[in-house]
C-alpha positions in Angstrom: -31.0 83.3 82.3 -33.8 85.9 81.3 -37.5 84.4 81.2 -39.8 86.6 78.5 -43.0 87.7 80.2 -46.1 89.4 78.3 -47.5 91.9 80.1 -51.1 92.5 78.5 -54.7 93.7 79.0 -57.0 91.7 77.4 -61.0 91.3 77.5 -62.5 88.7 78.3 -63.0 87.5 74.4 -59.2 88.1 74.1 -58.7 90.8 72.6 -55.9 93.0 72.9 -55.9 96.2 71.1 -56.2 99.3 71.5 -56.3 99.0 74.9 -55.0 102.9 76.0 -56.3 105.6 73.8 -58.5 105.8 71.1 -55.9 106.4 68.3 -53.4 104.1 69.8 -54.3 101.3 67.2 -57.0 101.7 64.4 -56.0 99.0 62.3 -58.7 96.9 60.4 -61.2 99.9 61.4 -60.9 99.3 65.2 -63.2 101.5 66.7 -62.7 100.5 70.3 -59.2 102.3 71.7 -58.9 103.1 75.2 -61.0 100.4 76.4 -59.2 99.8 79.3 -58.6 103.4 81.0 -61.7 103.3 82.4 -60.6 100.3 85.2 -57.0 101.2 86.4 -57.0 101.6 90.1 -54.4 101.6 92.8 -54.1 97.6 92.8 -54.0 98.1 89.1 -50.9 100.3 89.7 -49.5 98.7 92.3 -48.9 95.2 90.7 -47.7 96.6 87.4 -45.4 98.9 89.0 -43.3 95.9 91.0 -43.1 94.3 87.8 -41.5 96.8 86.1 -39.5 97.5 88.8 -37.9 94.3 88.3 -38.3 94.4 85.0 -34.4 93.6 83.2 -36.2 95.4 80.1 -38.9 95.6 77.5 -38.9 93.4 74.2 -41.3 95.1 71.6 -42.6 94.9 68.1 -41.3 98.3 65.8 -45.3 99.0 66.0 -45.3 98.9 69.9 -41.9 100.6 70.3 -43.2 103.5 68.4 -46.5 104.2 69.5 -44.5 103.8 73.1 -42.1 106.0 72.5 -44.2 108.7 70.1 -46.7 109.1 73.6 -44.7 108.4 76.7 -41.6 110.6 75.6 -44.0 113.5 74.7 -45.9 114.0 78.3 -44.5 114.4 81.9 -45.6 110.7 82.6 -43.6 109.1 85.5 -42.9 106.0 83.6 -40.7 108.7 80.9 -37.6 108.5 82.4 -37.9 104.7 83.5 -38.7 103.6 80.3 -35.8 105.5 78.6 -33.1 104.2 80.7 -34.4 100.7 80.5 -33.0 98.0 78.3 -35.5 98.0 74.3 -34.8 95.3 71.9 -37.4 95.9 69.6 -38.3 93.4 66.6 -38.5 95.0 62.7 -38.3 93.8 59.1 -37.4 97.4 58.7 -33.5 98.3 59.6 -34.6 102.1 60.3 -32.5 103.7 63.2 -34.0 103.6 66.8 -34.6 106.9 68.1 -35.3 105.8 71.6 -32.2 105.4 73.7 -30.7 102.1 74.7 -31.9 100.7 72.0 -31.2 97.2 70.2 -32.6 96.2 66.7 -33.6 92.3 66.4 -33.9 91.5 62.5 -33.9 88.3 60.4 -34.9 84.7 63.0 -36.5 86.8 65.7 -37.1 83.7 67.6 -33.5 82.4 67.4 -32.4 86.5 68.8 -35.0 86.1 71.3 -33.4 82.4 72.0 -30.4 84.2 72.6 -31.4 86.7 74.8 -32.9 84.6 77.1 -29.3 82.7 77.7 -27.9 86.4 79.3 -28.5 86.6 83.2 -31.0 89.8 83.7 -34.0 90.1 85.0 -37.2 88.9 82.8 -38.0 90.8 79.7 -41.4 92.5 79.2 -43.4 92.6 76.2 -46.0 94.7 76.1 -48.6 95.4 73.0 -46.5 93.7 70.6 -49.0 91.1 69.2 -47.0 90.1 66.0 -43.9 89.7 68.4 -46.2 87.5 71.0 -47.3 85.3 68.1 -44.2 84.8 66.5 -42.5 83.5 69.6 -45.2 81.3 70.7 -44.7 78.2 68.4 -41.3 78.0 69.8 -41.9 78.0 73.4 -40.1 81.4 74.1 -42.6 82.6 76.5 -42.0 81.6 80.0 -45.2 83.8 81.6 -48.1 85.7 80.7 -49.5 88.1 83.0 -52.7 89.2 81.6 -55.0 92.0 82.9 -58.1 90.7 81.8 -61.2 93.0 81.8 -64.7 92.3 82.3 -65.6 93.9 78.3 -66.5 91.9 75.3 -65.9 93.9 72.6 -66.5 91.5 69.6 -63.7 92.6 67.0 -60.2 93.6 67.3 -57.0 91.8 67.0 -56.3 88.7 69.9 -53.4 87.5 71.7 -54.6 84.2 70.8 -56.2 84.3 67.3 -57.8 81.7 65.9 -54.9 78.9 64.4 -52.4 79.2 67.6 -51.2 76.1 68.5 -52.2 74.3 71.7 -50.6 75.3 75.1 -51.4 74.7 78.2 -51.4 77.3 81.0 -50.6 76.9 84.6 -52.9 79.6 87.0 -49.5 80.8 89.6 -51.1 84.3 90.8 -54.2 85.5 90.1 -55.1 89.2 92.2 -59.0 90.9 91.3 -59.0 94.9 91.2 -62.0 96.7 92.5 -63.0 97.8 89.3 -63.3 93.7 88.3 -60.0 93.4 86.5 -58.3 89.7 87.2 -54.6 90.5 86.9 -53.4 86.8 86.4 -50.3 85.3 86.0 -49.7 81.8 83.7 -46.6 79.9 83.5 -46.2 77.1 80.6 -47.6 73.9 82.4 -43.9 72.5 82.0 -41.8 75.1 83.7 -41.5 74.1 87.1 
């Protein structure tokens, strides 16, 4: 079986957007993108880079899988090549084609696709950005871990992983490794999974 892991940044008032450039996600007038270039490091690096090494493949929000594929496929990032030949089931109301290779379009019960995807041996499936996705999947207990990369900003507006109205769940602490620029990379497992 596959487990879905997020793989966020966050601050510390939980926010999530915007976190990698400052036109990456304007919505709502966000005027805080790229808050979170300023701490990557080599621990930074180093953690995120075994994950997606064992990474079985990403699960994204059409917004997400876009702005993903729109900037990583047009620089000579490292992560290019990796992220084209890994695994995308990407979640739409739109049916438009997929332009990124492997490829999968999840439409109508997300959840119950997502359900479904978790039943097929792989390695976990990442989702990354993808706040809709995230929010849609937590009332039904899809989400097995969060691994959150939580930065010591407030920023006071912007879209959370947790807005206000999500329903109770209760975290277990499993890893938890501090950067030198003050980043806690921690990872949470529902406080039921064993």
């Amino acid at each position: 079986m596959s487990r879905i892991v997020v793989l966020n940044h966050i601050t510390l008032d939980g926010v999530m957007q915007g976190p990698g450039r400052p036109d990456e996600d304007t919505r709502d007038s966000f005027e805080h993108g790229g808050w979170s270039m300023a701490d990557n490091d080599d621990v930074m690096g180093q953690v995120m880079g075994v994950r997606l090494a064992e990474s079985g493949g990403l699960l994204l929000g059409r917004r997400s899988y876009e702005d993903m594929l729109g900037y990583w496929n047009t620089t000579d990032s490292a992560f290019k090549d990796a992220l084209n030949n890994a695994p995308k089931y990407v979640a739409s109301h739109t049916s438009e084609p997929l332009s990124w290779p492997n490829s999968t379009l999840l439409t109508g019960d997300v959840p119950r696709a997502v359900s479904e995807l978790k039943k097929k041996p792989g390695g976990d499936l990442h989702i990354m950005g993808s706040g809709v996705l995230i929010q849609s999947l937590i009332p039904h207990g899809l989400i097995d871990e969060y691994v959150l990369l939580i930065h010591p900003l407030v920023l006071g507006s912007g879209h959370k992983l947790f807005p206000d109205g999500s329903p109770l769940t209760t975290l277990r602490l499993v890893d938890s490794v501090a950067t030198t620029k003050g980043v806690v990379i921690a990872t949470y497992q529902l406080a039921e999974a064993t």
